[in-house]
N, CA, C and O atoms as a Tinker XYZ file with bonds, in Angstrom:
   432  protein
     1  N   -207.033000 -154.113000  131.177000    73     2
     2  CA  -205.609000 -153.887000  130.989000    64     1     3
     3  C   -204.841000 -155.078000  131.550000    63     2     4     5
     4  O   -205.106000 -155.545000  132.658000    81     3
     5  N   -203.827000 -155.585000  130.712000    73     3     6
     6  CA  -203.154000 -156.281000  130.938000    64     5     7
     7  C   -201.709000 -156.263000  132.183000    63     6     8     9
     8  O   -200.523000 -155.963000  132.044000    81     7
     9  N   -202.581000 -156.774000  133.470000    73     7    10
    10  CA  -201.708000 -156.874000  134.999000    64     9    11
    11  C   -200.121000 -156.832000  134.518000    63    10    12    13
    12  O   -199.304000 -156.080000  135.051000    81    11
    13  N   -199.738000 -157.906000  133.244000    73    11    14
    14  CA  -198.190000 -158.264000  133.656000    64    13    15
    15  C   -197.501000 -157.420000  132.950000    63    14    16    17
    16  O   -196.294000 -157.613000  133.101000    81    15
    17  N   -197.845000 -156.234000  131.967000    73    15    18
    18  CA  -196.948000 -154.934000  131.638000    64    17    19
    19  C   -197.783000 -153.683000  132.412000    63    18    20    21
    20  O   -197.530000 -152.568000  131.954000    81    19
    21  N   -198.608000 -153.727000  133.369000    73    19    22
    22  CA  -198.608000 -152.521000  134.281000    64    21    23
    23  C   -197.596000 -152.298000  134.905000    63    22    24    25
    24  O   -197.161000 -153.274000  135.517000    81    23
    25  N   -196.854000 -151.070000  135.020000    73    23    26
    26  CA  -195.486000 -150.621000  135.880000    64    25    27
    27  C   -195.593000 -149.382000  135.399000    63    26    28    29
    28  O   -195.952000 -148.788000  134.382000    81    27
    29  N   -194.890000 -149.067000  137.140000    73    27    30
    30  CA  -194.145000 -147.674000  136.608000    64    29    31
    31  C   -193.479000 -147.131000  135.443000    63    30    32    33
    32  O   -193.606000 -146.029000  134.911000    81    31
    33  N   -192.498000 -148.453000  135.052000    73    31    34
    34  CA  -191.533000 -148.040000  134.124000    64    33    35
    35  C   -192.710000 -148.074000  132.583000    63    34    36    37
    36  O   -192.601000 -147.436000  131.536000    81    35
    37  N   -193.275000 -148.605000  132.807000    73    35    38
    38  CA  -194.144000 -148.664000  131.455000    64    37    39
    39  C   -195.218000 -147.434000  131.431000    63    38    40    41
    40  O   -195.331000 -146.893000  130.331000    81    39
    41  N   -195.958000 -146.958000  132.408000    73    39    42
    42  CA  -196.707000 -145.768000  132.446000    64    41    43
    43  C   -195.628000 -144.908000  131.707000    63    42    44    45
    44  O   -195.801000 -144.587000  130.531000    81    43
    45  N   -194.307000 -144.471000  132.537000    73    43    46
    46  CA  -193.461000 -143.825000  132.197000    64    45    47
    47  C   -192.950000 -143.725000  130.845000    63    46    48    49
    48  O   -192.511000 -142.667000  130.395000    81    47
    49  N   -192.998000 -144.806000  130.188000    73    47    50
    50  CA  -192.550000 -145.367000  128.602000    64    49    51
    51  C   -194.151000 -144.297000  127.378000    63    50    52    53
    52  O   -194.183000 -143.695000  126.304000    81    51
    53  N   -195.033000 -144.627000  128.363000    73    51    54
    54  CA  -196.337000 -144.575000  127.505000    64    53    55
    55  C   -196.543000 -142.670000  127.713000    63    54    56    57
    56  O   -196.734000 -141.810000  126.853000    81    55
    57  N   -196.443000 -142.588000  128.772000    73    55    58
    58  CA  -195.675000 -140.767000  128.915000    64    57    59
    59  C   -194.870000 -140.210000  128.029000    63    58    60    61
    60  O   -194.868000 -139.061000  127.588000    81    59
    61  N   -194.087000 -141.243000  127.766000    73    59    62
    62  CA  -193.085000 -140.232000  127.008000    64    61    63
    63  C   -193.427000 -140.226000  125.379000    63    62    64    65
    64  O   -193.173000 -139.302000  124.606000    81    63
    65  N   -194.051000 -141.460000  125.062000    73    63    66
    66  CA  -194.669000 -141.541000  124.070000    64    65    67
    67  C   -195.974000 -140.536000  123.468000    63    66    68    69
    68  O   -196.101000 -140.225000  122.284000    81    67
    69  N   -196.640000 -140.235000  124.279000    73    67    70
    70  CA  -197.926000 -139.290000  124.479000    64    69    71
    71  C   -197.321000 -138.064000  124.370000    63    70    72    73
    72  O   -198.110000 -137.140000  124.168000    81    71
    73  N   -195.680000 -137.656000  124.472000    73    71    74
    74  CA  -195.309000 -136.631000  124.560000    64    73    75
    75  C   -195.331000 -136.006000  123.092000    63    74    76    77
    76  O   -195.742000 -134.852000  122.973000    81    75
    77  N   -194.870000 -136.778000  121.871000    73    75    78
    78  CA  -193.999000 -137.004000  120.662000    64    77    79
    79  C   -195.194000 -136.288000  120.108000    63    78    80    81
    80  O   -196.217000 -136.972000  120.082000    81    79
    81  N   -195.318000 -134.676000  119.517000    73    79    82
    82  CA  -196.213000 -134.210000  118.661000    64    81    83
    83  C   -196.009000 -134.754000  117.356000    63    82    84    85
    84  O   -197.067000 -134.455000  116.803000    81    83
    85  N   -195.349000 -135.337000  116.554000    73    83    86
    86  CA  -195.989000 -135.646000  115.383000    64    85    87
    87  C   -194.619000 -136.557000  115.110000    63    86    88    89
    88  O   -193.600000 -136.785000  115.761000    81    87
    89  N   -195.230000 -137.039000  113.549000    73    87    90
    90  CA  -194.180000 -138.510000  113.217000    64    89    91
    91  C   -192.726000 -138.079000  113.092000    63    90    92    93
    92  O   -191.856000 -138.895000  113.397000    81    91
    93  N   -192.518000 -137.321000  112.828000    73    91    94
    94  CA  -190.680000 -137.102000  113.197000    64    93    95
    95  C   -190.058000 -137.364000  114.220000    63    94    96    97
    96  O   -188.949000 -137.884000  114.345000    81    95
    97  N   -191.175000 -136.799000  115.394000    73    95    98
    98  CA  -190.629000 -136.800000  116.783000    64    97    99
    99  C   -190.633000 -138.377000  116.849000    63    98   100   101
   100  O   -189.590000 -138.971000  117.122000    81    99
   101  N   -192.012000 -139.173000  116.554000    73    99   102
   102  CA  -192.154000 -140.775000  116.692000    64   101   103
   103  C   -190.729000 -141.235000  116.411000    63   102   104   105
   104  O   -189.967000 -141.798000  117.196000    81   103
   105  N   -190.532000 -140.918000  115.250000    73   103   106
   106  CA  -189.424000 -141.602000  114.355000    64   105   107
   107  C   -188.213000 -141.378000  115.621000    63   106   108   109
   108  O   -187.917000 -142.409000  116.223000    81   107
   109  N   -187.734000 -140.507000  115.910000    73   107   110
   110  CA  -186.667000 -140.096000  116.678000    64   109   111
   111  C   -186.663000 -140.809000  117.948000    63   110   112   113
   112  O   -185.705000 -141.561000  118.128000    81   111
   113  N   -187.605000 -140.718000  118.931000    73   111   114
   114  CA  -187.617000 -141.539000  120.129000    64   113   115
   115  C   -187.743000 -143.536000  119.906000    63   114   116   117
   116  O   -187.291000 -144.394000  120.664000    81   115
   117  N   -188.545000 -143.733000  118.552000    73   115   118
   118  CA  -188.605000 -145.124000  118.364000    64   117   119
   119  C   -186.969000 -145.931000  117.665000    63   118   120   121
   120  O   -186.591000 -147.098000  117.563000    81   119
   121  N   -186.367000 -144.592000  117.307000    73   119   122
   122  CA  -185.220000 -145.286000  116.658000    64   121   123
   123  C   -183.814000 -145.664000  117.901000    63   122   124   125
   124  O   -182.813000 -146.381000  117.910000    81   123
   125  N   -184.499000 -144.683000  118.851000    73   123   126
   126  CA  -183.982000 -144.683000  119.922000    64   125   127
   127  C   -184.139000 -145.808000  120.891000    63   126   128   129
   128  O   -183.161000 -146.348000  121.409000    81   127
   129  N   -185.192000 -146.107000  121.099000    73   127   130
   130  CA  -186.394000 -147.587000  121.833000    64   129   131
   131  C   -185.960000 -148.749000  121.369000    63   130   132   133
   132  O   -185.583000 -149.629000  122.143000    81   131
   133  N   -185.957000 -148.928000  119.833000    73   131   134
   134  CA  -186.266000 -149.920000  119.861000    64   133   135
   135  C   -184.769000 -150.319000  118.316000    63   134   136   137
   136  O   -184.048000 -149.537000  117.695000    81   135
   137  N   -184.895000 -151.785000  118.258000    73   135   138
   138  CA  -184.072000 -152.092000  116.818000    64   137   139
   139  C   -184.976000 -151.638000  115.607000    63   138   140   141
   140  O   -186.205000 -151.576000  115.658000    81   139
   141  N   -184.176000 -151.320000  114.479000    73   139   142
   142  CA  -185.129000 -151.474000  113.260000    64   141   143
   143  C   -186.334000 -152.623000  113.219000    63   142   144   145
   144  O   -187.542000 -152.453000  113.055000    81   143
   145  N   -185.608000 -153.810000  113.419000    73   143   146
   146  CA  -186.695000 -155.049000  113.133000    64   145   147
   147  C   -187.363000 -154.662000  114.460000    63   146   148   149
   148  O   -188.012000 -153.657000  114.171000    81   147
   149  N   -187.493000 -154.849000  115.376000    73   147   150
   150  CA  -188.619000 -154.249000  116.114000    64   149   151
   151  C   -189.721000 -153.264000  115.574000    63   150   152   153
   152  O   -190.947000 -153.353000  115.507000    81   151
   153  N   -188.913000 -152.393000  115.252000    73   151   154
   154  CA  -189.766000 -151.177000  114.399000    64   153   155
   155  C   -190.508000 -151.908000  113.278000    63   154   156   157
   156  O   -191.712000 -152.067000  113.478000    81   155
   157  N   -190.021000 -152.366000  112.173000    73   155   158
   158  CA  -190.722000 -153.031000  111.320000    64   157   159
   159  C   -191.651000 -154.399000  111.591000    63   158   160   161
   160  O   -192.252000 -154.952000  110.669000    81   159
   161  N   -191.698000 -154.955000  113.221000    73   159   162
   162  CA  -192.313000 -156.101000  113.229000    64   161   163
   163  C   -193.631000 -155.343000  114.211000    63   162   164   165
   164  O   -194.710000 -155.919000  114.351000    81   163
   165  N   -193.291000 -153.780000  114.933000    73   163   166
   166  CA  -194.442000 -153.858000  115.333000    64   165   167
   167  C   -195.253000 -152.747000  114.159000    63   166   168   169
   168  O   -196.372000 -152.259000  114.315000    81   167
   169  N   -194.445000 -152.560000  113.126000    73   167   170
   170  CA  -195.885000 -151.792000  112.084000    64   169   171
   171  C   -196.001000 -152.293000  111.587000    63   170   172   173
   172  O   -196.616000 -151.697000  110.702000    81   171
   173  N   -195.754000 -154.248000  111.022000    73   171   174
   174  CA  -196.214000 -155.086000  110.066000    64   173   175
   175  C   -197.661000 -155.566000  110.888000    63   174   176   177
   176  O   -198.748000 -155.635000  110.313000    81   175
   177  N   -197.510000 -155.793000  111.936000    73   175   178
   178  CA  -198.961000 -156.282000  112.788000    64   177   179
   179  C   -199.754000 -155.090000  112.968000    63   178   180   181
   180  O   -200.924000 -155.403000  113.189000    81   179
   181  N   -199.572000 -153.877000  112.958000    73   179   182
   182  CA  -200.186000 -152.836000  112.855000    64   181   183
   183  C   -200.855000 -152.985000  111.594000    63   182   184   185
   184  O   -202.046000 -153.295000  111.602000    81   183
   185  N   -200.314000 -152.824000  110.633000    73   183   186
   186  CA  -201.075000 -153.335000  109.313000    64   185   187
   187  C   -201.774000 -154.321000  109.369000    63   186   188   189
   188  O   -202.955000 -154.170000  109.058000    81   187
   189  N   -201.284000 -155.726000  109.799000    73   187   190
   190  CA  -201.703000 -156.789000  109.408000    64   189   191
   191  C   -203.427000 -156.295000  110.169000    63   190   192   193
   192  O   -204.421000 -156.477000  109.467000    81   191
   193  N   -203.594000 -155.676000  111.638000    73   191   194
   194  CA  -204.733000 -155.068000  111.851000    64   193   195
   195  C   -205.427000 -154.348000  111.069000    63   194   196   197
   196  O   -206.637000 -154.570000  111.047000    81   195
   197  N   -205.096000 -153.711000  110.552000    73   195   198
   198  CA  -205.583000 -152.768000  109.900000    64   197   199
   199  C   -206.764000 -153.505000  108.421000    63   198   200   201
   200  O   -207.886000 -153.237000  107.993000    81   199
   201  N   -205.325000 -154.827000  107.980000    73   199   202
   202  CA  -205.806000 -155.017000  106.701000    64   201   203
   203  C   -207.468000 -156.217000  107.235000    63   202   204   205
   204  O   -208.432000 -156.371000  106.485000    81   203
   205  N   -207.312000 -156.997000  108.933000    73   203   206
   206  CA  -208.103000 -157.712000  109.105000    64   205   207
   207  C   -209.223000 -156.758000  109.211000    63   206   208   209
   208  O   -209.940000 -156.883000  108.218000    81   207
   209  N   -209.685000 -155.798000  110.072000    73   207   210
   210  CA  -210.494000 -154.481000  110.217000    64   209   211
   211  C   -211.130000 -154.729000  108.775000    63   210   212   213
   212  O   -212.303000 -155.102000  108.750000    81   211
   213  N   -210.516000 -154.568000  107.693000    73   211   214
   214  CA  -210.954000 -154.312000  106.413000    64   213   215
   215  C   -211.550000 -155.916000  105.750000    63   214   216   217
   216  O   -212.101000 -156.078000  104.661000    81   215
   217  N   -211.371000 -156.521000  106.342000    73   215   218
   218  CA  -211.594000 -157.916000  106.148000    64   217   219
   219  C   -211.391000 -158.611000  105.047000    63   218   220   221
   220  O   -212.193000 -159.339000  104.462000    81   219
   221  N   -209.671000 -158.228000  104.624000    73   219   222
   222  CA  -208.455000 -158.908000  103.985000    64   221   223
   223  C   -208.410000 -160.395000  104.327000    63   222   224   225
   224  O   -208.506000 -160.641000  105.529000    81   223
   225  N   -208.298000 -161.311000  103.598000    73   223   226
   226  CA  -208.164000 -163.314000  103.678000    64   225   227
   227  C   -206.473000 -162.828000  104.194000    63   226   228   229
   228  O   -205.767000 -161.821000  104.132000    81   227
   229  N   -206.396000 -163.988000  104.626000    73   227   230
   230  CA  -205.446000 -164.027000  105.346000    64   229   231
   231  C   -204.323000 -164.206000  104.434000    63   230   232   233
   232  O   -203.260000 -163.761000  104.867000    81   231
   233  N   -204.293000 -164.684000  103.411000    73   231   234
   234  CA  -203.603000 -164.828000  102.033000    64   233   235
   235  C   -203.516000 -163.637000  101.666000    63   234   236   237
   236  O   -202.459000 -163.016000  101.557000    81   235
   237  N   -204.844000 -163.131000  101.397000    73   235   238
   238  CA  -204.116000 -161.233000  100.881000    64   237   239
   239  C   -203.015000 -160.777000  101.961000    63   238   240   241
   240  O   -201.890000 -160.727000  101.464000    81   239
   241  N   -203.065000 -160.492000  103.089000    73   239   242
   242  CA  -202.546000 -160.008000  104.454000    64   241   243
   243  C   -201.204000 -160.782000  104.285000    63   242   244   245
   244  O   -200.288000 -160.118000  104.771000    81   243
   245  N   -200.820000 -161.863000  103.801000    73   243   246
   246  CA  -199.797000 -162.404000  103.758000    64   245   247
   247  C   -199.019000 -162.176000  103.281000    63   246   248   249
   248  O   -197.890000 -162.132000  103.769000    81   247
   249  N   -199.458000 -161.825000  101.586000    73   247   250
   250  CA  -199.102000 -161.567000  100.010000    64   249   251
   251  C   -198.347000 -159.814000  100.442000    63   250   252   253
   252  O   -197.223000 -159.402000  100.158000    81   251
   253  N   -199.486000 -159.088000  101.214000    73   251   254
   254  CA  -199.067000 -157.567000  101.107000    64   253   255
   255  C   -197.859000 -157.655000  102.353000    63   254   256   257
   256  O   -196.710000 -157.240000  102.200000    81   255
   257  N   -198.240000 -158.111000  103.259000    73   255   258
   258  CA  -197.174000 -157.820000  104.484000    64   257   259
   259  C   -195.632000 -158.617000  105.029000    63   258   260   261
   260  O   -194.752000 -158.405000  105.863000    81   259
   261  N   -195.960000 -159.618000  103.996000    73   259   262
   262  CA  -194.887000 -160.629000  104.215000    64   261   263
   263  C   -195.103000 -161.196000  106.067000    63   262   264   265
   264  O   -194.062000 -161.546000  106.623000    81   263
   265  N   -195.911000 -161.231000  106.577000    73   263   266
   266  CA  -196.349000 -161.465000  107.623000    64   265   267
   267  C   -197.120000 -162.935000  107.884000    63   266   268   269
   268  O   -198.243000 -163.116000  107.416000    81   267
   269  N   -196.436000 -163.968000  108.665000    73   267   270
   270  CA  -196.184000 -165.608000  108.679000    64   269   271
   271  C   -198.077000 -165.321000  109.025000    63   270   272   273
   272  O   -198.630000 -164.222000  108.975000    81   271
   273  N   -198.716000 -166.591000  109.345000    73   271   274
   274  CA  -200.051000 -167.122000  109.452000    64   273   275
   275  C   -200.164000 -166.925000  110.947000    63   274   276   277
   276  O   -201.265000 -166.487000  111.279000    81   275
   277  N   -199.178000 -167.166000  112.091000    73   275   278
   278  CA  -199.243000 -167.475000  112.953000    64   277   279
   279  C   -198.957000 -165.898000  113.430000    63   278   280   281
   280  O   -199.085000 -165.621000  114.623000    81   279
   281  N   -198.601000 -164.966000  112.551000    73   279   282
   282  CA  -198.885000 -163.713000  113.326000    64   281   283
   283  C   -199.941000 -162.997000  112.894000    63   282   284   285
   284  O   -200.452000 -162.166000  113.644000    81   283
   285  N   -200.428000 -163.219000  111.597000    73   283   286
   286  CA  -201.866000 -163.032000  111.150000    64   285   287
   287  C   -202.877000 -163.428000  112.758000    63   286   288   289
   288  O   -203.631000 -162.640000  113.329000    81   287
   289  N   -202.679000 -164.355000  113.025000    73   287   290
   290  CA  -203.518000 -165.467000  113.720000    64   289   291
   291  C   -203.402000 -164.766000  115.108000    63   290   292   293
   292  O   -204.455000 -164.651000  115.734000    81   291
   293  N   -201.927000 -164.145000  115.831000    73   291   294
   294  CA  -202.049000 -164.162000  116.856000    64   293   295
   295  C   -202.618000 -162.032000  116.839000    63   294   296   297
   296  O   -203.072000 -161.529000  117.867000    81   295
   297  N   -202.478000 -161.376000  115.818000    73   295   298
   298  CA  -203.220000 -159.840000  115.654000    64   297   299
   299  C   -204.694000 -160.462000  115.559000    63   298   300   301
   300  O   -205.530000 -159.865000  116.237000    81   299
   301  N   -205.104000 -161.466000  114.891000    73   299   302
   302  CA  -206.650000 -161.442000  114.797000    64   301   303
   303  C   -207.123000 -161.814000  116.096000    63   302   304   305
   304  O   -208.201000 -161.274000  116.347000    81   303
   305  N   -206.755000 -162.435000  116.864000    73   303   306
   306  CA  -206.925000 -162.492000  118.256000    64   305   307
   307  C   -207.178000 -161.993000  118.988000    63   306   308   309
   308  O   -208.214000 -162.280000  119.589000    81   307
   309  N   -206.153000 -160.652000  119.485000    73   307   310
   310  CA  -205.888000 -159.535000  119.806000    64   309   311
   311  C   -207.238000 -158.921000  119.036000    63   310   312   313
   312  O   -208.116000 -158.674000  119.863000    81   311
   313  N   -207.553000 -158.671000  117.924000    73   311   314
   314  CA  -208.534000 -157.833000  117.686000    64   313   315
   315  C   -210.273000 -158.689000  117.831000    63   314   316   317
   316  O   -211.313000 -158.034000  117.768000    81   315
   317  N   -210.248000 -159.935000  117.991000    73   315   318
   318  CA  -211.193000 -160.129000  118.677000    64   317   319
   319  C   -211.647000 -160.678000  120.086000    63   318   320   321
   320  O   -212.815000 -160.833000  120.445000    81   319
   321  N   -210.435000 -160.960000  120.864000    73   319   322
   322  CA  -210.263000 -161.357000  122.392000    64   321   323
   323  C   -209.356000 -160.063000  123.429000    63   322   324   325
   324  O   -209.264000 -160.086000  124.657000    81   323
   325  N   -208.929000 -159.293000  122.740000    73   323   326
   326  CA  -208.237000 -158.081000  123.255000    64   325   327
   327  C   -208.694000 -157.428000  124.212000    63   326   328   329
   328  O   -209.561000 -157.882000  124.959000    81   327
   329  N   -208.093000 -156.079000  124.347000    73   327   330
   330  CA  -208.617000 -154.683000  124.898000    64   329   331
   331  C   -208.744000 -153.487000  123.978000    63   330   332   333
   332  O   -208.746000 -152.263000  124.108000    81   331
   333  N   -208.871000 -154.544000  122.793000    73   331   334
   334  CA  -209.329000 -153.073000  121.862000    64   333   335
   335  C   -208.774000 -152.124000  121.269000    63   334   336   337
   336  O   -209.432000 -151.364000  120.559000    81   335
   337  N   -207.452000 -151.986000  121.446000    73   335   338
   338  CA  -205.970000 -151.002000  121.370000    64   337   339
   339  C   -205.714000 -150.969000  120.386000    63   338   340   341
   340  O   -204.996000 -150.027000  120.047000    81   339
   341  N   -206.222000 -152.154000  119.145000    73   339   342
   342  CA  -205.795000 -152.094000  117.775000    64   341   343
   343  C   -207.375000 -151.360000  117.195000    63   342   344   345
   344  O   -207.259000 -150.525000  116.299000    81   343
   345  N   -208.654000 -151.644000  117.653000    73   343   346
   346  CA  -209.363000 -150.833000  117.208000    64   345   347
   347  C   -209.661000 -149.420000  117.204000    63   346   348   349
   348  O   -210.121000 -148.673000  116.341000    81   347
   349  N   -209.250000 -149.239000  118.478000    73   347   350
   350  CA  -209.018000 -147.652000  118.947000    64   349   351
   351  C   -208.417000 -146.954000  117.759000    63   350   352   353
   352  O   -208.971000 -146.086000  117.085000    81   351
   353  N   -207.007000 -147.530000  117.564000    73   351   354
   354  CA  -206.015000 -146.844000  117.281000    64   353   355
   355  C   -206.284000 -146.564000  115.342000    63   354   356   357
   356  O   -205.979000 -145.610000  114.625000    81   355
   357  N   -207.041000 -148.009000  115.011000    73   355   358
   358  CA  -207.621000 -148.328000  113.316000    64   357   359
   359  C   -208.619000 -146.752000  113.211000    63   358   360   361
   360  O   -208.383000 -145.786000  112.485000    81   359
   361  N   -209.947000 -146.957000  114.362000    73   359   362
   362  CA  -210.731000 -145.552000  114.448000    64   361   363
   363  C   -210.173000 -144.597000  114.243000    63   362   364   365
   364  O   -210.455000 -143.956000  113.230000    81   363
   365  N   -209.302000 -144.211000  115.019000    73   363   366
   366  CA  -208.628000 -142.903000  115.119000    64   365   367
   367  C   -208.078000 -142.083000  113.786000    63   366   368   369
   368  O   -208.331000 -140.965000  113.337000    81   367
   369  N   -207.068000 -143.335000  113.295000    73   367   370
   370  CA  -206.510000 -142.983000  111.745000    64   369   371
   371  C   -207.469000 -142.871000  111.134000    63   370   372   373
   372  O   -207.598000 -141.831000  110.487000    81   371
   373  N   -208.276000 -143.645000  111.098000    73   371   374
   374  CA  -209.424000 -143.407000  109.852000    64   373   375
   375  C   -210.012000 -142.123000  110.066000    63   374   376   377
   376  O   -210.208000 -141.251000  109.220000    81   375
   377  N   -210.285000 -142.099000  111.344000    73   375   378
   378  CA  -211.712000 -140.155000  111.291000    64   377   379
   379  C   -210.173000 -139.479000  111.157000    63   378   380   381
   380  O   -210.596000 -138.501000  110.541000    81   379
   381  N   -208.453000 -139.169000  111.258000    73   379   382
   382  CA  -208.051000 -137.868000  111.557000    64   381   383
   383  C   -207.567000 -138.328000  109.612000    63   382   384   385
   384  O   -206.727000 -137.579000  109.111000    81   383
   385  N   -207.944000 -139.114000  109.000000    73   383   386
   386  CA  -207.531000 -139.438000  107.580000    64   385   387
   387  C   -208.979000 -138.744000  107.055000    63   386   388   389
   388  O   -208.979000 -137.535000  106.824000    81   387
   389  N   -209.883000 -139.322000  106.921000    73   387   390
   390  CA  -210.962000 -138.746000  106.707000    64   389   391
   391  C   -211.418000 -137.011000  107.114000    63   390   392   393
   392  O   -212.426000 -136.425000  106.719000    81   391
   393  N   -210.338000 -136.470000  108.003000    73   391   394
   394  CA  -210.984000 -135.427000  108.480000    64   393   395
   395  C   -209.934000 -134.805000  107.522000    63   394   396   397
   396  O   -210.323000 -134.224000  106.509000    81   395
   397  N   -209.064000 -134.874000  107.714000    73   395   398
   398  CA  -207.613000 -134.275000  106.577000    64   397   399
   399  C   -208.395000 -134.166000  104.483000    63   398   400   401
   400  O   -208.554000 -133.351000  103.574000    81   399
   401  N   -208.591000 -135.504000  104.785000    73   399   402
   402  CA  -209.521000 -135.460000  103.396000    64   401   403
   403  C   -210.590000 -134.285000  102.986000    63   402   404   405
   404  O   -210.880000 -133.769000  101.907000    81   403
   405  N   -210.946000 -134.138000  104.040000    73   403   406
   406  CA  -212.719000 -133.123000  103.930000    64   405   407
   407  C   -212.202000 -131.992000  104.015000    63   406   408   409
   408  O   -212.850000 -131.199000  103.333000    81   407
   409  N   -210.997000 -131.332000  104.728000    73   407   410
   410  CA  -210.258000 -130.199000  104.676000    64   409   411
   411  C   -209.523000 -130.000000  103.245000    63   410   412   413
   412  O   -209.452000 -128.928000  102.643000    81   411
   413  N   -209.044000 -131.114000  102.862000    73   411   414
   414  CA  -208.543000 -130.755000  101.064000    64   413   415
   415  C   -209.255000 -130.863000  100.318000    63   414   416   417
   416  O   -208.775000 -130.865000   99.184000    81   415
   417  N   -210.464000 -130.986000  100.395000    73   415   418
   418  CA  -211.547000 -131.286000   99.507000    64   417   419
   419  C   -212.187000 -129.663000   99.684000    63   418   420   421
   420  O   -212.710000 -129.034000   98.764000    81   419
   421  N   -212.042000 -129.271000  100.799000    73   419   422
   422  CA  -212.878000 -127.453000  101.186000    64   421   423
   423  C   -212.162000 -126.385000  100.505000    63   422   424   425
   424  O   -212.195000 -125.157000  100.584000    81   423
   425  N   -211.375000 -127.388000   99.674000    73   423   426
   426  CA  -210.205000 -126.024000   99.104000    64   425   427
   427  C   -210.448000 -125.672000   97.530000    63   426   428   429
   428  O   -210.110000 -124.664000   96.909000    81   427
   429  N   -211.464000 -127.368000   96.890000    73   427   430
   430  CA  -211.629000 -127.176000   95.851000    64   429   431
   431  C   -212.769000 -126.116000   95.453000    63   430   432
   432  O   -212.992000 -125.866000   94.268000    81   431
């Protein structure tokens, strides 16, 4: 974990976040947090993870996200010099996407 955003005030931030049962609530406290472009610059690198995970050229990742080289460059980083926070989080969606899938599929 990264020493220079450990704090109180940030545990506290990540608390309240952990609180938010589902994306409405997200939506409501993040519109609150943060600017739109904030909002949209930290789910374009969220993607841009997502699309490297999948092992998208950096040109595709560019083309879909409108997202410069040098932030391509500094998420691929992060996902191979990191703490892992973008893989965690890639895992996660995928098994509760995949698990949602196998539940609408039990219906046919």
């Amino acid at each position: 974990m990264n020493s220079k955003i450990k704090s109180e005030a940030a545990d506290n931030l990540f608390r309240c976040i952990l609180t938010m049962n589902n994306l409405e609530e997200c939506y409501k406290l993040f519109e609150d947090l943060c600017t739109v472009h904030e909002i949209q610059a930290i789910a374009q690198r969220m993607q841009v993870a997502e699309m490297l995970d999948r092992k998208c050229t950096y040109i595709e990742i560019a083309e879909k996200t409108g997202a410069s080289t040098a932030t391509i460059s500094r998420v691929n980083r992060a996902l191979t010099y990191g703490t892992d926070g973008y893989k965690l989080a890639i895992e996660r969606v995928r098994a509760q996407k995949e698990k949602e899938e196998q539940e609408e599929n039990k219906d046919c």
